[in-house]
N, C-alpha and C positions, 0 to 999 in steps of 0.2 A: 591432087588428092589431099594435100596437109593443108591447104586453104581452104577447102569447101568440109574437109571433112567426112568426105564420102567418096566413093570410086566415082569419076566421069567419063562420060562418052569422047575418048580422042583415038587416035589414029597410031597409038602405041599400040605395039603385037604382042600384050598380054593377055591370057584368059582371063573373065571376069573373077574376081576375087582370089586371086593366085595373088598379086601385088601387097608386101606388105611392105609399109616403109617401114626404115629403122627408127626406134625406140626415140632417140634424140628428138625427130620431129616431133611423134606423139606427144613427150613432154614438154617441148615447146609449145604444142599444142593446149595444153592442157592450163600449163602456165598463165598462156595469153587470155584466155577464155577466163581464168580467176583471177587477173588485173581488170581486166573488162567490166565485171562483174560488179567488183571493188568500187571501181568509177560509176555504175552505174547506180549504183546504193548509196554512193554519197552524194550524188546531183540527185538522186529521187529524195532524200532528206533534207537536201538545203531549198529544193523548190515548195515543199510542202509543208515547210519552217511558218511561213505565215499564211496558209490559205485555211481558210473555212470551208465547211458546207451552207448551205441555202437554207433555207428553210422551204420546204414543198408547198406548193400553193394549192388549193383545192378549188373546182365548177365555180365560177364564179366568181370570184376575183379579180378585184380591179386593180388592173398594171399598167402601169407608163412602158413604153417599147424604145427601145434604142436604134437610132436608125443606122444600119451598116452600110449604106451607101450613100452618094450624093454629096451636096456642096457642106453638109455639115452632120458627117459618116460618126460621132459621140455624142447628138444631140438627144435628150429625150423627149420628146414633142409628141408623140402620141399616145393614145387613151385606147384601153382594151377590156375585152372582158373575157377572164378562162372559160372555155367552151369543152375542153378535152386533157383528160391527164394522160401520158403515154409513158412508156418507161424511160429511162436515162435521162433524167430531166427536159423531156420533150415535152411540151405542153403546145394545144391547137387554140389560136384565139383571135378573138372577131374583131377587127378594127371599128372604133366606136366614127362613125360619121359615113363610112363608103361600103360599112358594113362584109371587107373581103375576112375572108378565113384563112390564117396564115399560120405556119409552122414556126414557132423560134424556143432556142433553149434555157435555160432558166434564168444562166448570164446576161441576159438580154432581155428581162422582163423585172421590174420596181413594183413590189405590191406598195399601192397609196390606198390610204383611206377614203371615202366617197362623202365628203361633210353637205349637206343638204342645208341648206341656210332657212332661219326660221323667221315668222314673220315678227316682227318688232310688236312689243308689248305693249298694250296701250296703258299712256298715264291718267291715274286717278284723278281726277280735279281735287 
């Protein structure tokens, strides 16, 4: 009961909640729980020391996709276009060339620019 914190189902001949322990656990209890805490406040601080947010991308934008598997799993090699905005940085988008519909989250999507190349100028004589 001082590890889980609650009465468990075992095979001791108490009635339910008749069982109290003594104080000392509780407080150890209690204790443990606010070192815990401590520890957890200070690694949620030092990982969030240097992360950013994203910027949210909107219909339409064009992203390079990062491929998570295969012989080169941090490559960026594909071209896409946002199709669908979902919450949690979910975004739906169309692979440009085989044309599939694929789920990936923001981490894993490069908005680039899309520069159209113009035709050369002609010179004046």
């Amino acid at each position: 009961m001082c590890i889980f914190g609650r009465p468990i189902r075992d095979f001791i001949p108490i009635y339910p909640g008749k069982y109290q322990p003594h104080t000392t656990w509780r407080e150890t209890l209690a204790s443990k729980e606010e070192a815990l805490c401590n520890c957890h406040m200070h690694i949620a601080e030092h990982l969030t020391e240097h992360t950013h947010t994203l910027t949210p991308l909107v219909v339409g934008n064009c992203v390079c996709i990062q491929n998570q598997t295969g012989p080169n799993p941090t490559k960026w090699d594909k071209t896409e276009i946002v199709i669908e905005v979902r919450q949690f940085d979910q975004y739906v988008v169309k692979v440009d060339g085989s044309g599939r519909v694929t789920l990936r989250n923001r981490k894993f999507l490069h908005k680039y620019l899309l520069v159209i190349p113009r035709a050369p100028l002609a010179m004046a004589p």
